[in-house]
Backbone as a ProteinNet text record, in pm:
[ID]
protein_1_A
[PRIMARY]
XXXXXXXXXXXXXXXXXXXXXXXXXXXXXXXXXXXXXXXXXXXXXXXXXXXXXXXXXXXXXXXXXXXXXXXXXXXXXXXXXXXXXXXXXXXXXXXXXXXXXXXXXXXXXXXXXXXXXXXXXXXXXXXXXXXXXXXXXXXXXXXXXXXXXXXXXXXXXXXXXXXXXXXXXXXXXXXXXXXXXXXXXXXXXXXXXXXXXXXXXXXXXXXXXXXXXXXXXXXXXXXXXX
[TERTIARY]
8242	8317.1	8429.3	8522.1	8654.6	8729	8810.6	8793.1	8984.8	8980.7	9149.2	9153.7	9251.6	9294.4	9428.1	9446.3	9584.5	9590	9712.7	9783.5	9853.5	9872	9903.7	10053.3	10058.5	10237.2	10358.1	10400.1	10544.6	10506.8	10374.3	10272.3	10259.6	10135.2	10076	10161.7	10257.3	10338.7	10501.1	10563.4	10686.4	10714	10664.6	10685.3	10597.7	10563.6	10449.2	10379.8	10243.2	10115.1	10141.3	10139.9	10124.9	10283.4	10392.9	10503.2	10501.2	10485.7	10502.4	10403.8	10281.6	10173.7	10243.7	10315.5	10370.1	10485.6	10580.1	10644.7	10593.8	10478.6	10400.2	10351.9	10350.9	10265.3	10387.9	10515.2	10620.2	10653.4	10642.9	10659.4	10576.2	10464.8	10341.1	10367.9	10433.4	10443.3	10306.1	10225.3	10138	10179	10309.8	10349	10502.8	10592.4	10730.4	10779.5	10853.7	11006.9	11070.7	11112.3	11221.8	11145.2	11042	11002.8	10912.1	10837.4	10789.8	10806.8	10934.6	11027.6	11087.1	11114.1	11235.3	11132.2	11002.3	10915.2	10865.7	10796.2	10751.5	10842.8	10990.6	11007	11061.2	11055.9	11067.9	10966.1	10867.4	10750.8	10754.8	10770	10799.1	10909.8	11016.5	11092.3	11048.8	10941.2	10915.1	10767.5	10787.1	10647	10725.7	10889.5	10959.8	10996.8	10997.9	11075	10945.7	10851.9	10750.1	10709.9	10740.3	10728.4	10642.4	10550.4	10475.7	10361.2	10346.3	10218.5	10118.1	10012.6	9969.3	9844.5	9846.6	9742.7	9833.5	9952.9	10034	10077.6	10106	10130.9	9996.4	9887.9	9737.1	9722.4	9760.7	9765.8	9844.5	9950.5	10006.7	10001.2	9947.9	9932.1	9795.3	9683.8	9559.5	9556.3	9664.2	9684	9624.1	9708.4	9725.6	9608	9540.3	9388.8	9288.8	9329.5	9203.2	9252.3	9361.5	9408.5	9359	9337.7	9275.3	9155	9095	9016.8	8913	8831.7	8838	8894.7	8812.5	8844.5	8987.4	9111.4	9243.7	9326.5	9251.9	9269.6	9257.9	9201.3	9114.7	9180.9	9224.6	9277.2	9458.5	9495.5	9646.6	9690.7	9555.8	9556	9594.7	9488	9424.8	9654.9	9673.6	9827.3	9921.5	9880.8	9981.8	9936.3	9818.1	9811.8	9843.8	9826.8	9881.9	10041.2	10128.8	10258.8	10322.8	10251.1	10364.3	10314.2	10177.2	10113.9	10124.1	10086.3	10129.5	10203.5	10295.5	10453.3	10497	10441.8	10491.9	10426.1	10333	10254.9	10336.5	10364.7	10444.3	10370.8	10445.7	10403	10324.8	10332.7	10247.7	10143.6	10119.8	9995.1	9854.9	9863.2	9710.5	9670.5	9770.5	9760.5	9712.5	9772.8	9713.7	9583.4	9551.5	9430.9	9312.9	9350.5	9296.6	9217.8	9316.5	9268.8	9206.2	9189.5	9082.3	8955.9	8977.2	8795.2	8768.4	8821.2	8792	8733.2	8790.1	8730.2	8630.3	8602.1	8479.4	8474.9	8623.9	8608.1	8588.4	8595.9	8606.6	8700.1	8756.8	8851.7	8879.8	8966.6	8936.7	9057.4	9109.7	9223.9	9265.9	9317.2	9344.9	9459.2	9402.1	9545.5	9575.4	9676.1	9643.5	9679.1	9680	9700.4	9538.1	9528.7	9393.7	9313.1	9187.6	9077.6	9077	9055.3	9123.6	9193	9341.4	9433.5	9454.6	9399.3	9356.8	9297.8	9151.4	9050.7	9068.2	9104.2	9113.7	9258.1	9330.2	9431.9	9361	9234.8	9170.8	9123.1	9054.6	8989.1	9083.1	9223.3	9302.4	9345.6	9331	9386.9	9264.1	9122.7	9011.1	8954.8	9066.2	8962.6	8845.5	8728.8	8623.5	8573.4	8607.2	8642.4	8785.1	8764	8880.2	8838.2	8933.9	8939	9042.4	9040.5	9122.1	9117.2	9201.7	9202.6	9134.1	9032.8	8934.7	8906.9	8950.3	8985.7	8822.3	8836.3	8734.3	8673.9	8541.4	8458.9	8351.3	8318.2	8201.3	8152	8052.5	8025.2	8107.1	8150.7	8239.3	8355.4	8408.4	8529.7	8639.8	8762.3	8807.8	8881.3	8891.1	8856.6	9009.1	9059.2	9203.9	9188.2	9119.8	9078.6	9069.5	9075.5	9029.2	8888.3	8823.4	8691.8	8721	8635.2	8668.7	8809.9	8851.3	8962.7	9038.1	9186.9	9286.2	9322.3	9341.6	9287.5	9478.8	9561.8	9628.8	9676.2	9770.9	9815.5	9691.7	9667.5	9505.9	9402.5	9419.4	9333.6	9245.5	9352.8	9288.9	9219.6	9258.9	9146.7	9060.7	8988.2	8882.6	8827.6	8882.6	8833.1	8791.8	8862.1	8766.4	8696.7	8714.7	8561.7	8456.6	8457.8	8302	8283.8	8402.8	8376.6	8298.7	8345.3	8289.2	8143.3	8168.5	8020.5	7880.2	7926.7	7848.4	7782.8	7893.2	7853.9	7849.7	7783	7757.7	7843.6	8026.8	8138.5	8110.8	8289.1	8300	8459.3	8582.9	8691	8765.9	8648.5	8685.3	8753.3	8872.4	8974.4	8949	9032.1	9080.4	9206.9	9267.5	9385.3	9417	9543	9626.3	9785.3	9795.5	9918.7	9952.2	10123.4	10122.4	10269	10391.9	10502.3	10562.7	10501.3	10509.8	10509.4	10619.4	10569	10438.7	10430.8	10310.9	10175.4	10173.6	10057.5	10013.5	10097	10121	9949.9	9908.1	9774.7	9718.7	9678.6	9544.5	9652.7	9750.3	9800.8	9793.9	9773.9	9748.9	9590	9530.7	9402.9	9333.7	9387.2	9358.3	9407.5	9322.4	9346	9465	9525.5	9648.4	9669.2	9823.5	9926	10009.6	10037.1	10120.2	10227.7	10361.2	10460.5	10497.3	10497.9	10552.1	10655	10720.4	10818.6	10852.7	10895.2	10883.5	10974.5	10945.6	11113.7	11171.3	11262	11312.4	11277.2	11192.6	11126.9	10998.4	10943.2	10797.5	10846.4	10964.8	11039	11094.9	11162.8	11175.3	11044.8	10899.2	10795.3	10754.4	10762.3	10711.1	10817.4	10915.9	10997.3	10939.3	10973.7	10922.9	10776.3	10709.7	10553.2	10556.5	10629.5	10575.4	10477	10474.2	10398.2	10424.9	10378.4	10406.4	10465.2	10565.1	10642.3	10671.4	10637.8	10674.7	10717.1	10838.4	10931.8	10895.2	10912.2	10866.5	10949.8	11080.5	11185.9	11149.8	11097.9	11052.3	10913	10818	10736.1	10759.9	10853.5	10834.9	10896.4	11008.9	11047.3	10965.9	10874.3	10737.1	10677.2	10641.8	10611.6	10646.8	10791.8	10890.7	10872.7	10851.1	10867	10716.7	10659.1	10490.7	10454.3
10373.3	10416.7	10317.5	10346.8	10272.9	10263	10122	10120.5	10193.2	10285	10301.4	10256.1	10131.4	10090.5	10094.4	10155.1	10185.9	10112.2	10008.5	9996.5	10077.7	10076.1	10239.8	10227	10112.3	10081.3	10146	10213.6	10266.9	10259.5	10311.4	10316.3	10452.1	10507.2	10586.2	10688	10567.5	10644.4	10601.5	10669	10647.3	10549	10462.4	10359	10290.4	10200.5	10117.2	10134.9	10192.2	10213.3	10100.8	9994	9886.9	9862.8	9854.3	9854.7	9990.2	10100.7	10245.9	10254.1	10176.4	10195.6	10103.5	9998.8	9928.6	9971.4	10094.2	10147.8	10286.3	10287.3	10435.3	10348.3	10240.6	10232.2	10146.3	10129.3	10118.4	10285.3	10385	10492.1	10551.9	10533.3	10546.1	10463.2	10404.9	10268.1	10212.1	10182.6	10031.7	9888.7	9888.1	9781.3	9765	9626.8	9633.3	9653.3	9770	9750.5	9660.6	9603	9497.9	9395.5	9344.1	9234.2	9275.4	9373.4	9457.1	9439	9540.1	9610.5	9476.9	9360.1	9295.7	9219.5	9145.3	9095.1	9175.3	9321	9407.3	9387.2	9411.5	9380.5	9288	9154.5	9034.5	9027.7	9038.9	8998.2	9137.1	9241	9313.7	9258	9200.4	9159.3	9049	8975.4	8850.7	8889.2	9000.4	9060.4	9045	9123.2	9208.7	9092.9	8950.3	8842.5	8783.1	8836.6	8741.3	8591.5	8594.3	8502.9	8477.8	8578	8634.3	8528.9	8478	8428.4	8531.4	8551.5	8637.4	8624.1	8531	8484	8518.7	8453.4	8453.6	8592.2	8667.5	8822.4	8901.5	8880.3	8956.4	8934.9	8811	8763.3	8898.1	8897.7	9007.4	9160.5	9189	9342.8	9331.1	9248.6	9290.5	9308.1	9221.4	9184.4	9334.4	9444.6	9557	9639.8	9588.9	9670.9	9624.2	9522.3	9446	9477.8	9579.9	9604.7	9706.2	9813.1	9925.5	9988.8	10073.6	10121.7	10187.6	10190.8	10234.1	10377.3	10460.3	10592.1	10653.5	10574.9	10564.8	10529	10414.8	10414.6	10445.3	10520	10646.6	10783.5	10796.6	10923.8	10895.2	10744.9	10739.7	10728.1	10683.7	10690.5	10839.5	10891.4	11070.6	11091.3	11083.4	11155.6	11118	10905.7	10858.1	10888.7	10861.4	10992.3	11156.8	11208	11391	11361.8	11308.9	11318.7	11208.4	11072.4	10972	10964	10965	10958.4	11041.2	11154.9	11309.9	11304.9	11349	11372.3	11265.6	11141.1	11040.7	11051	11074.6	11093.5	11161.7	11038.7	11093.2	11223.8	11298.5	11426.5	11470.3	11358.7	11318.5	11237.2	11195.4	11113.8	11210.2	11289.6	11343.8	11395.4	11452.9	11496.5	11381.5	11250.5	11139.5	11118.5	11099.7	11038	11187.7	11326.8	11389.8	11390.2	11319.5	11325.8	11175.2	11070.7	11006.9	11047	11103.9	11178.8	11267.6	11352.3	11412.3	11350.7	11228.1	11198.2	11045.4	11073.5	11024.7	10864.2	10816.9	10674	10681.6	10535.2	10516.6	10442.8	10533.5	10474	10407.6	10344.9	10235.8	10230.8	10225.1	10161.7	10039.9	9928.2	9809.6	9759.4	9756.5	9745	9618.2	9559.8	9417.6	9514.1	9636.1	9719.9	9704.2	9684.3	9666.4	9800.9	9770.5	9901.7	9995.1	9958.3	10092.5	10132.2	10114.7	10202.3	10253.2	10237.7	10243.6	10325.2	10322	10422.6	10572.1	10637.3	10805.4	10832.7	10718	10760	10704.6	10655.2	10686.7	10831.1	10891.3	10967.1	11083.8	11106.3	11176.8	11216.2	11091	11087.3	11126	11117.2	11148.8	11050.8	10897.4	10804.7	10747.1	10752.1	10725.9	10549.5	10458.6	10339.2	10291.5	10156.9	10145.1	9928.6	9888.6	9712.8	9708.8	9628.3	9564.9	9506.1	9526.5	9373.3	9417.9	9306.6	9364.3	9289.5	9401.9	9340.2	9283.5	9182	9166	9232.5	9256.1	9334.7	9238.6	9246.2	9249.5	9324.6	9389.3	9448.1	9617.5	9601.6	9737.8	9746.2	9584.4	9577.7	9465.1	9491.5	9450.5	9274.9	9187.6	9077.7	9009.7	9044.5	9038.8	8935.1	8861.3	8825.9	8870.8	8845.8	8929.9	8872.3	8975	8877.8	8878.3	8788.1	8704.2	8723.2	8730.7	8706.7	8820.7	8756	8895.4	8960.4	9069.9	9185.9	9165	9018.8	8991.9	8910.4	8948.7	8881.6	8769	8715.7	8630.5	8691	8685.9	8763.1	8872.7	8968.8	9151.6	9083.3	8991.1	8937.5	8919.2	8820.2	8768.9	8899	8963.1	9103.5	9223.3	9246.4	9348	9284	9087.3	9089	9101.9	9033.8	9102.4	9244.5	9320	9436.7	9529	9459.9	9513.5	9425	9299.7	9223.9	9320.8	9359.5	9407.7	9564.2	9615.5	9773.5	9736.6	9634	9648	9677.9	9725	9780	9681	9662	9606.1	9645.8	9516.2	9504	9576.2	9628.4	9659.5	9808.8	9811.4	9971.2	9954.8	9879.7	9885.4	9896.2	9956.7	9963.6	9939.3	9910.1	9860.3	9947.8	10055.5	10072.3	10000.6	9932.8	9886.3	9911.8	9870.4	9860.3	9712.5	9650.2	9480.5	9380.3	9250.3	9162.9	9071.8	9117	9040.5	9061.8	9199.4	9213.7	9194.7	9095.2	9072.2	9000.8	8920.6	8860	8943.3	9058.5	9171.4	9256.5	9290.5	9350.7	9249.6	9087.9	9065.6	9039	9039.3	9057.3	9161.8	9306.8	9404.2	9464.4	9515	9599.8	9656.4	9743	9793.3	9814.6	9694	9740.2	9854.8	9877.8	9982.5	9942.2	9924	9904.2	10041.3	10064.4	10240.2	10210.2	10253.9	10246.3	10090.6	9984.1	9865.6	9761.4	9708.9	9640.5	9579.2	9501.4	9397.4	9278.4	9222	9113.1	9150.3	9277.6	9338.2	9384.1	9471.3	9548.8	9441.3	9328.5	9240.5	9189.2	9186.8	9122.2	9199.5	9316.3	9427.7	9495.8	9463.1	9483.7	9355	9268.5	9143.2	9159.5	9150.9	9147.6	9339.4	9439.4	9545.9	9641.3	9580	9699	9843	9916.3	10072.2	10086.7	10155.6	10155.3	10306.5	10352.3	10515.6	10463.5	10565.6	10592.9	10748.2	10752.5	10868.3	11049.3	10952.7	11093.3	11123.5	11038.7	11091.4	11155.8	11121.8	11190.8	11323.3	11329.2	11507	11612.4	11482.3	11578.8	11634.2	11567.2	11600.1	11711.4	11676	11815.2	11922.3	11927	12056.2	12138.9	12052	12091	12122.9	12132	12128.7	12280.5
7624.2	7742.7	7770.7	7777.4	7792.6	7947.7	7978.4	8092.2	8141.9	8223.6	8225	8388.1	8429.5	8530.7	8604.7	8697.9	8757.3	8851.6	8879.9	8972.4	9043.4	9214.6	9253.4	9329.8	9363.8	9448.3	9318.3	9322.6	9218.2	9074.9	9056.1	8933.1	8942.8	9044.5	9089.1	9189.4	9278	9365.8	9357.2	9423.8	9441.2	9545.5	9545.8	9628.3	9704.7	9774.6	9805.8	9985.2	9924.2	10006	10165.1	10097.9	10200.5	10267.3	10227.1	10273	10391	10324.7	10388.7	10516.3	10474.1	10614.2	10729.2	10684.2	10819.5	10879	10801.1	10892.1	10959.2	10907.7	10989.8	11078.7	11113.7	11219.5	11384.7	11260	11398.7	11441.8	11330.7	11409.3	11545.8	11508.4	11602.1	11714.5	11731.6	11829.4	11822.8	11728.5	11739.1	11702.3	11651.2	11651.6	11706.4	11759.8	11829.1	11656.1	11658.1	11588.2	11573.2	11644.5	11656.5	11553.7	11577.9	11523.4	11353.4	11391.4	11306.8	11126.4	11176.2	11049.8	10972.8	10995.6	10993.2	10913.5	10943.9	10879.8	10761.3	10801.1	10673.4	10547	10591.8	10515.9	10428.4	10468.9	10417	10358.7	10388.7	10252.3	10159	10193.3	10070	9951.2	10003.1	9923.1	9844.3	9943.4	9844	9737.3	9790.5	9688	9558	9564.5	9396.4	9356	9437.9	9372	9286.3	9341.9	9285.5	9339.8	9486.4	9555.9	9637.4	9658.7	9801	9852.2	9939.7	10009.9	10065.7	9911.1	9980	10102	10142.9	10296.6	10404	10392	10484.8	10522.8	10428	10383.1	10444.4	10421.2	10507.8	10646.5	10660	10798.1	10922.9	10864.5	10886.9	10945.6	10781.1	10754.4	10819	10812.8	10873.2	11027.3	11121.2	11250.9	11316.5	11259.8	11338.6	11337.5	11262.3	11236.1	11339	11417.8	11515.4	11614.5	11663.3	11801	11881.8	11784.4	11797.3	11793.7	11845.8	11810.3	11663.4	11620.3	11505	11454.3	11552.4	11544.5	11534.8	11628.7	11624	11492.4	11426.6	11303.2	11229.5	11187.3	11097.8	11098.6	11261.3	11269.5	11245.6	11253	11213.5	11062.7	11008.7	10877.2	10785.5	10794.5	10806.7	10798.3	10925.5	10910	10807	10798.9	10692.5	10538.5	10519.1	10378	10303.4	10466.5	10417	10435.7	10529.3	10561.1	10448.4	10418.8	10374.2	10200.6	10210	10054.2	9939.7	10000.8	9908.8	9861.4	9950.7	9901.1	9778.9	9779.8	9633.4	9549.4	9531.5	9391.1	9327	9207.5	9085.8	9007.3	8975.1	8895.5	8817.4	8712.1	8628.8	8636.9	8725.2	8761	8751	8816.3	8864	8688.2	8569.5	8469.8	8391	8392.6	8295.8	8351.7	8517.6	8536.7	8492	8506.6	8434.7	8271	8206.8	8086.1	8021	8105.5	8102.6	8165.5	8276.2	8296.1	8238.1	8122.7	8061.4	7941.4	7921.6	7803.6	7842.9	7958.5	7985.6	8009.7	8030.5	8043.8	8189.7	8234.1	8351.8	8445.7	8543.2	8597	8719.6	8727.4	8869.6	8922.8	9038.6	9109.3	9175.5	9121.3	9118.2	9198.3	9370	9426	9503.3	9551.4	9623.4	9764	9807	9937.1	9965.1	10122.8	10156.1	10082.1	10125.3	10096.6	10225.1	10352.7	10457.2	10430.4	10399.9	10346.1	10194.8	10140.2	9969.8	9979.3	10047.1	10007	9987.1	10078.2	10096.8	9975.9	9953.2	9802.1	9709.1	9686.4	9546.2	9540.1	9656.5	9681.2	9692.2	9715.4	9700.1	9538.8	9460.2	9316.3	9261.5	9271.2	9215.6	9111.5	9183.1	9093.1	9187.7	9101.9	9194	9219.5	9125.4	9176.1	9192.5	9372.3	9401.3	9392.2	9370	9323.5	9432.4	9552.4	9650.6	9711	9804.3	9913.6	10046.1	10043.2	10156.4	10292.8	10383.1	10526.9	10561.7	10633.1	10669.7	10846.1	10819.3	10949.3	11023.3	11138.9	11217.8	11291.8	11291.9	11353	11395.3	11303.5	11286.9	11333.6	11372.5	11379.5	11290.2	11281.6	11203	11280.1	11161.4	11230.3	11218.7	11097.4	11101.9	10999	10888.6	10805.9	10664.3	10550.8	10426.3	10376	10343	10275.8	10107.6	10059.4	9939.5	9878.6	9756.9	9641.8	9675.7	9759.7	9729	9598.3	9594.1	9475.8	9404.6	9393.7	9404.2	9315	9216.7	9047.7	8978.6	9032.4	8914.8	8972.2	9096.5	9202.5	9175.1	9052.2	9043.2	8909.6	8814.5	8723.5	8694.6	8843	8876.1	8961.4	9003.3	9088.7	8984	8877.4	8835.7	8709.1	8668.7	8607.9	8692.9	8794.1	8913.8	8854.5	8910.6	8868.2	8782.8	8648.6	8542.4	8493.3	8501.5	8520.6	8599.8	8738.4	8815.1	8762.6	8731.4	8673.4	8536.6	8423.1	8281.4	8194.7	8256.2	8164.3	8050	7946.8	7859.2	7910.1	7892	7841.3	7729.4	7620.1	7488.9	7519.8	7450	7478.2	7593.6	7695.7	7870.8	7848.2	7968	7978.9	8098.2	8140.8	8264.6	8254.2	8428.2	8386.8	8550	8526.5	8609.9	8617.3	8758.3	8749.5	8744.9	8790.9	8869.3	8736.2	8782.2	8687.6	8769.5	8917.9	8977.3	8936.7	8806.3	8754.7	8606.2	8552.6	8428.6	8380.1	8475.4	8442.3	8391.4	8485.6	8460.6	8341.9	8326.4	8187.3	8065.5	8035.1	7949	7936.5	8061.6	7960.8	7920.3	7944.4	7882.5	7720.4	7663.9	7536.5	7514.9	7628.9	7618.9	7739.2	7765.3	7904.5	7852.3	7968.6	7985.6	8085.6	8068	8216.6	8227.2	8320.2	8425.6	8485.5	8479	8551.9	8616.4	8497.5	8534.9	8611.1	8648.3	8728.5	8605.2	8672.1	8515.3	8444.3	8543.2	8435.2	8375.7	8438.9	8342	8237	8236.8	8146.6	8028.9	8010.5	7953	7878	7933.5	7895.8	7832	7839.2	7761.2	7659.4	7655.3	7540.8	7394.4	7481	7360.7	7325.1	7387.8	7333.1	7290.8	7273.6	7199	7299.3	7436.1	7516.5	7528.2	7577.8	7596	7729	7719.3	7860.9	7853.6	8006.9	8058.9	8145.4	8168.8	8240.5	8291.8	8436.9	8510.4	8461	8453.9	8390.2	8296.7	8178.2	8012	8051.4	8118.8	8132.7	8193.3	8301	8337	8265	8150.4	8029.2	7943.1	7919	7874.1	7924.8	8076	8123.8	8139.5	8116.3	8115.9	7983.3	7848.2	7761.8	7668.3	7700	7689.9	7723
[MASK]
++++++++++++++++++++++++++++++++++++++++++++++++++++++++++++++++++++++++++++++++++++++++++++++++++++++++++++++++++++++++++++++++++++++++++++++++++++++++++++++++++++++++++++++++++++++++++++++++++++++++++++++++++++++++++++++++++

């Protein structure tokens, strides 16, 4: 059984889970705009530079989860998956992750986007394991904390050997598709990377070392012509 692993920020989707949830939630007014937006997205940017603090970065994104209620969150979620999530799922996605459960491997989603907001888009894509960054709880509330190893460039390494340690897998024929050079760790220690739609220094890394690179347009040419 072979392991197939997706990264889901501009992999899986047209753009990033965790960036997109913090401006759904200045729309909602749970958080000020003004101050908000201007931060979101400064650390998004220092995500593409490859710069990111990612503590400093959770600190953050988790803040807004301890303000609220649970149920409120759940139900603002619920909207930012049918209205903001849908609509990006690349075309070809649901067809590739199709034809690894068909052939019986097993697949996982490998994201440094928390697991509250992760979860219901594994469960949307129909992969049934999800590898992330996990807010931390007490008592059924959220504490504004992450518990153990952000799911985060060495981070998703050490996160899905637990992983696979825990469920008996094997490494042997794994794969990684990813867009990021922030995920280059977990693509070299797999069997076969894949860059998707890659920025430019993954795209460079994967030209020289001989990786497999899709591009979203060649794939729906594919699908047109099929």
């Amino acid at each position: 059984m072979a392991l197939a692993l997706f990264d889901l920020d501009n992999t899986l989707l047209h753009g990033d889970s965790d960036y997109a949830w913090g401006q759904f939630l200045i729309t909602v007014g749970a958080v000020d705009r003004e101050i908000y937006e201007h931060v979101n997205r400064a650390f998004y940017d220092d995500y593409k530079a490859g710069r990111l603090d990612i503590a400093t970065f959770l600190a953050f994104a988790l803040a807004p989860l301890t303000r609220y209620p649970r149920a409120q969150l759940v139900a603002w979620r619920a909207t930012f998956v049918q209205e903001h999530i849908r609509p990006i799922i690349k075309s070809w996605a649901p067809s590739v992750l199709e034809r690894y459960r068909d052939r019986g491997d097993t697949l996982a989603l490998v994201t440094a986007t928390n697991s509250f907001v992760t979860g219901p888009i594994a469960d949307l894509l129909g992969v049934p394991h999800l590898i992330a960054t996990i807010p931390e709880e007490r008592n059924g509330q959220f504490t504004g904390n992450f518990q153990g190893t952000p799911c985060f460039r060495e981070g998703k390494v050490e996160r899905v050997n637990a992983w696979v340690a825990e469920h008996q897998l094997s490494w042997e024929n794994s794969s990684f598709y990813s867009d990021s050079h922030n995920d280059l760790p977990l693509l070299e220690a797999v069997s076969r990377p894949v860059a998707v739609d890659p920025d430019p220094t993954l795209l460079a890394v994967a030209k020289k070392r001989g990786w497999e690179i899709l591009m979203s347009d060649t794939m729906k040419l594919a699908e047109h012509t099929e």
